[in-house]
N, C-alpha and C positions, 0 to 999 in steps of 0.2 A: 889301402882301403879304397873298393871301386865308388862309385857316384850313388849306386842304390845304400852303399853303408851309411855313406857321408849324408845324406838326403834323411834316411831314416833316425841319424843320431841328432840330425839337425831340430827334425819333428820334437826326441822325448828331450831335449836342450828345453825346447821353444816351452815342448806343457809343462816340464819344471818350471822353466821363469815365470811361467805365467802362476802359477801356485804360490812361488814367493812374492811377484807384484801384489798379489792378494794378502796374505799374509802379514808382508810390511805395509799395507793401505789399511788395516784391520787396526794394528798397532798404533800407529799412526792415531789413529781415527781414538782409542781408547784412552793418548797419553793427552790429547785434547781435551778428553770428556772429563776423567780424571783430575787432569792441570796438577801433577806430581811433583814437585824436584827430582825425582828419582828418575822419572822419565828420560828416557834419551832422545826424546823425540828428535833435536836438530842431526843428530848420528843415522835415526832411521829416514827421515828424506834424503840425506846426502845417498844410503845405501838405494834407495827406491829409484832415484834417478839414476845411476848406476847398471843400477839390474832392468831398468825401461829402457837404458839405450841398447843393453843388450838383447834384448826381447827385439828389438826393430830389426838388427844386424842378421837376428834367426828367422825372421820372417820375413825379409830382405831374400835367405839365402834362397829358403822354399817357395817365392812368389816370382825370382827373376830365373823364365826361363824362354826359351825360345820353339817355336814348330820350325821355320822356314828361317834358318842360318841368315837370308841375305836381308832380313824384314826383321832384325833384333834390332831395338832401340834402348837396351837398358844401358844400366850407369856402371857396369865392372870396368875398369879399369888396368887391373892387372891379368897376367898371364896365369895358367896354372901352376907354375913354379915360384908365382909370384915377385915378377918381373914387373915392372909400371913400362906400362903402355903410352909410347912417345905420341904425339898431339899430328893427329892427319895433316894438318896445315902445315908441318913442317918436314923438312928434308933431311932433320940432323936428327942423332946422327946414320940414316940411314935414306937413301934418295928413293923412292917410289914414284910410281904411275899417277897419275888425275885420276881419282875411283869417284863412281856415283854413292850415295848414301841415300838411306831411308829418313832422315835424316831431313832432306832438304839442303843440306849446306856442308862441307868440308871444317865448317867452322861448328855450330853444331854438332857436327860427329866428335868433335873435342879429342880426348885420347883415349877414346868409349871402344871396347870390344868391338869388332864389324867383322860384317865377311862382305866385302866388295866384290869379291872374285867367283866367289859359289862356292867355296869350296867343303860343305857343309856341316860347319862349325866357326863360331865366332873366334876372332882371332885379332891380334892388332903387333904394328911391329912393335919394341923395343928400346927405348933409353939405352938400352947396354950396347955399348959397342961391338961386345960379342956376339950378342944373340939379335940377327936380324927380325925373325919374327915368330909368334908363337900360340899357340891354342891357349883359351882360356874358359875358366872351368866353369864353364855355364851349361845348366842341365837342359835336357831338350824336354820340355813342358808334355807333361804324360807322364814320365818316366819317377814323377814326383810322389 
């Protein structure tokens, strides 16, 4: 699945959830008016908050994107294969170069996707002993 699938499945994810946040807020809303036994009401907030954090994860996916690879300051974290991305401040387990950051700080940059080098696409090394470093799946802002 290329990035315009994944971007596009992400959209009709996102207008579901938002139908159902609606839905169980509606629910919700009638088992108060109501005041039932039969109501499930504490079932339906548990699922409401549930499906809100999902709603953020898909609007997370559609809003974090980048124009200029070397000026991305979002928060992914992992690779495209989904790898965790080792903390710039450190050396383990892979040694690297001093890189500037958009960032302001090496500490700051935390183990946040970057492209220090230009290479245009965010990217960050790896935790894994095998895999030194790696592209990570962030769309380039347009392409959304």
């Amino acid at each position: 699945m290329g990035s315009t699938e994944v971007l596009s499945s992400a959209q009709s994810h996102m207008n579901w959830t938002k139908q159902i946040v609606k839905l169980l807020e509606e629910e919700i809303q009638t088992c108060v008016t109501i005041a039932t036994t039969s109501c499930k009401k504490d079932i339906m907030v548990s699922q409401l908050g549930v499906v809100q954090k999902t709603l953020k994860l898909l609007e997370f996916e559609l809003t974090d994107c980048y124009t200029n690879s070397q000026e991305y300051t979002g928060k992914r974290n992992t690779t495209k294969s989904g790898l965790v991305c080792q903390h710039w401040s450190s050396n383990d387990p892979h040694e690297h170069a001093h890189y500037k950051f958009p960032d302001g700080s090496v500490d700051d940059a935390k183990n946040y996707c970057r492209d220090p080098v230009g290479s245009g696409m965010p990217w960050c090394l790896t935790v894994d002993p095998n895999t030194r470093a790696e592209d990570c799946r962030v769309p380039r802002c347009g392409s959304l």
